[in-house]
Each structure stands twice: as structure tokens, then as C-alpha cells.
C-alpha positions as CSV (number, residue, x, y, z in Angstrom):
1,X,0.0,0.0,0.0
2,X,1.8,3.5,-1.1
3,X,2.4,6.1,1.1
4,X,-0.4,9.7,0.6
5,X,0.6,13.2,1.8
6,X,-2.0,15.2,3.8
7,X,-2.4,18.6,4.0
8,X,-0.3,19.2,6.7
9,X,2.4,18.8,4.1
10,X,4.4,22.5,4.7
11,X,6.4,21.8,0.8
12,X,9.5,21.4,2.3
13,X,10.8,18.6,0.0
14,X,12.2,16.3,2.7
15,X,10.4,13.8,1.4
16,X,11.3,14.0,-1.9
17,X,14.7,14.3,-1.8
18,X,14.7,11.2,0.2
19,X,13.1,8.8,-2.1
20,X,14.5,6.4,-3.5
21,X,12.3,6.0,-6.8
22,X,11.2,9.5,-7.1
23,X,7.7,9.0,-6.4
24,X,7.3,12.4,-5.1
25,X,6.9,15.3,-7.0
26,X,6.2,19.0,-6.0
27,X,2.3,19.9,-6.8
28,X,0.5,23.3,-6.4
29,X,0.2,23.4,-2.5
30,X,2.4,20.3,-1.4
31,X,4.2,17.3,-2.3
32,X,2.7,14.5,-4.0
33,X,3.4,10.9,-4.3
34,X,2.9,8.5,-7.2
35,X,1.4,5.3,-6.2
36,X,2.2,3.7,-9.4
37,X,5.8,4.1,-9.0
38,X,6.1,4.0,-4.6
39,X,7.7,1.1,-3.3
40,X,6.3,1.4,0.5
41,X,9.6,2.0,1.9
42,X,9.3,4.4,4.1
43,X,11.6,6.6,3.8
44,X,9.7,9.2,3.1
45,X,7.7,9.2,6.0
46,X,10.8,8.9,8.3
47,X,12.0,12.3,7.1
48,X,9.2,14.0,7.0
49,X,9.3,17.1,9.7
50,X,5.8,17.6,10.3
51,X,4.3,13.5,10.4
52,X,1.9,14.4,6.9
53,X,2.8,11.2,5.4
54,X,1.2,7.9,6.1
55,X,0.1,4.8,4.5
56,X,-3.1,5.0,3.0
């Protein structure tokens, strides 16, 4: 199951910058990830600053 960003997301990149697959990309308000292409790893979640990333 991939990992969604809420909108607590503050657009800092953290996440992005620490995926492995680049699943994330920058959208109009916040980051956004790609289920198609998210491996569930994680990492993302782990270095996000404000906790707006789960697993859906």
C-alpha cells in the first residue's frame, strides 16, 4: 500500500529528496506521491518534519 501526503504537508521537499524512486513530485500546495511508482519503503515518512505522510 503506497504512502499519501496530507495537507499538513508544509512543501519542504524532505520527502522528496529522500526517495529512492522519485515517487514524489512538488504539486501546487504540497508534495505528492505517485502510487504507481512508490515502493512502501518508508523513507519518506521517516523524514518528514511535520508526520503528513502515512500509509493509506
Amino acid at each position: 500500500m503506497a504512502y499519501v501526503i496530507s495537507s499538513d504537508c508544509v512543501a519542504c521537499g524532505a520527502c522528496a529528496e529522500n526517495c529512492p524512486v522519485s515517487a514524489i513530485s512538488e504539486g501546487d500546495s504540497q508534495y505528492i506521491i505517485d502510487a504507481d511508482v512508490c515502493v512502501d519503503c518508508g523513507s519518506c515518512a521517516a523524514n518528514c518534519p511535520v508526520e503528513a505522510i502515512a500509509q493509506a
